[in-house]
C-alpha positions in Angstrom: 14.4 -14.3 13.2 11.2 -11.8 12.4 8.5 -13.0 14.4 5.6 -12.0 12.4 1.8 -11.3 12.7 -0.6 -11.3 9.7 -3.7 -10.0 9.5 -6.6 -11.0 7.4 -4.7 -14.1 5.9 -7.9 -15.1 4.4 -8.2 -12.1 1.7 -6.3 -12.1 -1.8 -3.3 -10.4 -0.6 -3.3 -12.1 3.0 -3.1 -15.6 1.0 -0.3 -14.5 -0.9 2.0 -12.6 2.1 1.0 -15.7 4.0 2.4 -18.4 1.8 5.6 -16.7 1.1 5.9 -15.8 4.7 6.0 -19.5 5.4 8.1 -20.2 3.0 10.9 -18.0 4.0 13.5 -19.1 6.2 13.9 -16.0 7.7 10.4 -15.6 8.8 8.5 -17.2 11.6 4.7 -16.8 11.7 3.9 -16.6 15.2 0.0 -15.5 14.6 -2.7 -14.5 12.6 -5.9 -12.5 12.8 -8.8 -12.1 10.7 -12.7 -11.8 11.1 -13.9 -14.9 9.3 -12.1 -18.8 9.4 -11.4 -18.4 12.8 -9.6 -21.6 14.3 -8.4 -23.0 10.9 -5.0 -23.7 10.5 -3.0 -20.7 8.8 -1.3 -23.4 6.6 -4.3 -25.0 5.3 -5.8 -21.8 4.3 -2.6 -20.6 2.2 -2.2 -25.0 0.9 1.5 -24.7 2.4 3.0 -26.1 5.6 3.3 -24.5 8.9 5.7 -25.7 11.1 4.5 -24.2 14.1 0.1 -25.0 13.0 -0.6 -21.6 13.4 -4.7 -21.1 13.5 -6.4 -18.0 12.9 -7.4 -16.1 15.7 -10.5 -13.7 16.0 -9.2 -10.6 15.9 -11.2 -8.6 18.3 -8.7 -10.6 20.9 -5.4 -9.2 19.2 -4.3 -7.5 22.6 -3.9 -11.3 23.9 -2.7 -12.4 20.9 0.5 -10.2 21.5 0.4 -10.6 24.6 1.0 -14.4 23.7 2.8 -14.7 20.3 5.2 -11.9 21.2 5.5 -10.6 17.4 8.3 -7.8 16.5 6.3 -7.3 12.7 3.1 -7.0 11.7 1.8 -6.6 8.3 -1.7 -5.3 6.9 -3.5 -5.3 3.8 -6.3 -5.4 4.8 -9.4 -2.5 4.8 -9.2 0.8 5.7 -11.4 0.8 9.3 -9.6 -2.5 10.5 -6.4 -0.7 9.7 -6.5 2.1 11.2 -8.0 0.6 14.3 -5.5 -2.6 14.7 -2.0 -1.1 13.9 -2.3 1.7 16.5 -2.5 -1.5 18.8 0.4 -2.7 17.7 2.6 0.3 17.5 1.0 0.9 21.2 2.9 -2.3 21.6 5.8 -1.9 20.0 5.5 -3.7 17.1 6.9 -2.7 13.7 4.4 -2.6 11.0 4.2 -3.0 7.0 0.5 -1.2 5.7 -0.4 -1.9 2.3 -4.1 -0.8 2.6 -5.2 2.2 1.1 -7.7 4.7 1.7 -6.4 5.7 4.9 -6.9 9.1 6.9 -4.7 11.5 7.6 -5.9 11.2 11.7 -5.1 7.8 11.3 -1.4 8.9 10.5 -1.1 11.7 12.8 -1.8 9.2 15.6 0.4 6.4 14.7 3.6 8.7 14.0 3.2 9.7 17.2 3.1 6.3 19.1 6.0 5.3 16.3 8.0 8.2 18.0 6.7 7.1 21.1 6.9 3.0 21.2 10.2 3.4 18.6 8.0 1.0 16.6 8.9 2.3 13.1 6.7 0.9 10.2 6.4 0.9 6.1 3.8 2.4 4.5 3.1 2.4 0.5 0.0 2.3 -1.2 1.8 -0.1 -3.8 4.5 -2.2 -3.1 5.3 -3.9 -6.5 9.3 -3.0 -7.3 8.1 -1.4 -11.0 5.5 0.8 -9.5 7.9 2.5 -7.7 10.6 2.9 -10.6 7.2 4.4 -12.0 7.0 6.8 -9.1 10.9 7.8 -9.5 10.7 8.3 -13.2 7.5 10.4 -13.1 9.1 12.9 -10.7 11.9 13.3 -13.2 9.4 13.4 -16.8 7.4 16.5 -14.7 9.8 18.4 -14.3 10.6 19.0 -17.5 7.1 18.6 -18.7 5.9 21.2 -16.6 3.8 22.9 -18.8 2.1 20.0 -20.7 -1.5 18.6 -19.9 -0.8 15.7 -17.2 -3.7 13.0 -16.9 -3.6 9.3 -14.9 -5.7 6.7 -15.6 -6.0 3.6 -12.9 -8.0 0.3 -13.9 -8.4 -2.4 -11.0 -10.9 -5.5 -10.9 -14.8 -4.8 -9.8 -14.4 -6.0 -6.1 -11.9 -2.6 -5.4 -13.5 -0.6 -3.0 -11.5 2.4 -3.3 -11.7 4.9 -6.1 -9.2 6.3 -7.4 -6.8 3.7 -6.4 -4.0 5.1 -3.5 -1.3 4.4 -6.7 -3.0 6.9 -8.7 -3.1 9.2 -5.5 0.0 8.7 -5.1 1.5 9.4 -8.6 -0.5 12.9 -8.7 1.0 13.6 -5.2 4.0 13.1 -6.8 3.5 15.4 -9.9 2.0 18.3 -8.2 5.1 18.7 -4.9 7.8 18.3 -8.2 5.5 21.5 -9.6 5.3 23.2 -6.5 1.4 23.1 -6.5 -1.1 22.0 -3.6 -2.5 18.2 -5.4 -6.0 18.8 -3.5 -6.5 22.0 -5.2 -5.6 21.2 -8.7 -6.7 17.0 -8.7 -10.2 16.9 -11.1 -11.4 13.3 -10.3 -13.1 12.5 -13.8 -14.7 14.2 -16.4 -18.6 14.9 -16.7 -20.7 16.8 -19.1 -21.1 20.6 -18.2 -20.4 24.2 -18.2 -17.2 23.3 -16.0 -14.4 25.2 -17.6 -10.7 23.0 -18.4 -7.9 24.6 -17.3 -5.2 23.6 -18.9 -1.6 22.2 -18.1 -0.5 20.7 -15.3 0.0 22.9 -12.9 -3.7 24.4 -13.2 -4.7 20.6 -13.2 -4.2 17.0 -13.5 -6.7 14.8 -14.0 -7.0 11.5 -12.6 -9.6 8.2 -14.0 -10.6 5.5 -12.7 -11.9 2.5 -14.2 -13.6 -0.6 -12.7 -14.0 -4.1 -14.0 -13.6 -7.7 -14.4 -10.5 -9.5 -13.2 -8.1 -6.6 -13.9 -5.5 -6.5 -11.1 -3.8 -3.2 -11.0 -2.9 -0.7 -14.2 -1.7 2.8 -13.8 -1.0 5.1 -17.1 0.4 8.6 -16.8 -0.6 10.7 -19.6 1.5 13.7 -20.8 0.1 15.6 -23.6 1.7 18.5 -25.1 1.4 20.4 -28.8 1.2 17.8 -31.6 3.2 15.0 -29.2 2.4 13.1 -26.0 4.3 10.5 -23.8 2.5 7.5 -21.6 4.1 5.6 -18.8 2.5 2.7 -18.0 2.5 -0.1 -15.4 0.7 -3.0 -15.5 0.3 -6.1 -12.5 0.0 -9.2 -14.5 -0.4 -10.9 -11.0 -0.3 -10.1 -7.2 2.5 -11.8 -7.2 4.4 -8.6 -7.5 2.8 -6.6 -4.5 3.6 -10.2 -2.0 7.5 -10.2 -3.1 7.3 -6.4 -2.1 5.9 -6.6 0.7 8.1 -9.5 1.7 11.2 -7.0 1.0 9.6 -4.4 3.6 9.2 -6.8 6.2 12.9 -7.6 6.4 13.8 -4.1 6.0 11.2 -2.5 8.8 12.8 -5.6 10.9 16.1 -3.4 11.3 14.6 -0.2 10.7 16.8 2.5 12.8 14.7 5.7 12.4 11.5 5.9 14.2 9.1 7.0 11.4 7.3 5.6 8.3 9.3 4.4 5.8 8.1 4.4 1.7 8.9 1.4 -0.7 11.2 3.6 -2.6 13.5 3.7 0.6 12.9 0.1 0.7 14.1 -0.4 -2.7 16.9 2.2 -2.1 15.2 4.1 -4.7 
């Protein structure tokens, strides 16, 4: 049985993992942590019911909160500072993680591979766990490569409460494009477009171009734009609900549960992509 620790069950995504977490028979919620509804009960905050009447614990006490749920899992989607601070705790303990927050540094990493090599506390990290992104991800590596001298844009749109801009899918799929080019992403990425004397350069591997967008309710699309002479080609993903991103998640916490290799794992090797 995965004895698992969520934090911020209160947010969108916590709400979600948590419900389904419950649900499933092969999961026991042993704690949760957040910063606001501390002391209500876990199940009345996701409307399901909890067996064990889990309440939500202030999470500036997580050390005792291990120390007293004993959890072998942990999953995050939470913000970037709370991150970065709370799952080197837990892989300083041992515990197995699954991060789905974005906007994460690269010190951040550093430091937790190490204590993952350390602890053998393997985790799963993806800035997007929905099973179509990542078919997304697979197929663009194989379009670029024989599109390699076309223009190669992406274009994100998420809802007007995402902090993050561009979104760590839309990082993530011009990662992708510039290592199956053989170019450094951070020296060919132009965020946007603004009036100017600043000079296009033009095809993919001089730069790709990556737009965000911001409003409303929208809950996660992702285009990839390939434009050549007189013909173009556009992948697109849409999230028609979060639902998507939970039954990911919910995938990576069974795998990371019998993980073998001390490192962190993508959603493609999840998904056995």
């Amino acid at each position: 049985m995965i004895k698992l620790l969520i934090f911020g069950p209160t947010g969108s995504m916590g709400k979600l993992i948590t419900k389904l977490a419950l649900e499933d028979k092969e999961i026991d919620v042993v704690a949760a942590c957040d910063v606001t509804n501390i002391g209500e009960e876990l199940a009345y905050i996701a409307g399901v019911k909890d067996p064990n009447n889990i309440k939500i614990s202030d999470v500036k006490y997580l050390t005792e909160v291990i120390s007293q749920a004993k959890p072998n899992v942990a999953i995050d989607f939470t913000i970037a500072p709370a991150t970065e601070k709370n799952c080197l705790i837990c892989a300083e303990n041992g515990i197995r993680c699954v991060i789905g927050t974005t906007a994460l540094s690269q010190e951040f990493f550093d430091k937790f591979e190490e204590l993952i090599k350390k602890n053998h506390s393997p985790a799963v990290f993806s800035p997007n766990m929905a099973t179509g992104v990542n078919v997304l991800f697979k197929v663009a590596s194989i379009l670029t490569s024989y599109l390699a001298d076309w223009d190669i844009e992406v274009i994100e749109a998420h809802h007007h409460r995402k902090i993050d801009a561009p979104s760590g899918t839309a990082l993530k799929i011009g990662q992708i494009i510039s290592e199956t080019l053989g170019s450094d992403f951070e020296t060919i990425a132009k965020f946007g477009r603004q009036r100017g004397p600043n000079k296009r350069r033009v095809g993919a591997k001089e730069e790709i171009g990556i737009h965000s967008i911001r409003g409303g309710d929208i809950v996660g699309d992702h285009i990839i734009l390939y434009a050549g002479p007189g013909e173009r080609i556009e992948l697109k993903h849409q999230a028609h609900s979060r639902e998507c991103f939970t039954n990911g998640s919910i995938k990576a916490i069974k795998f990371i549960a019998d993980a073998k290799e001390d490192k962190i794992y993508s959603t493609d090797e999840v998904l056995g992509l």
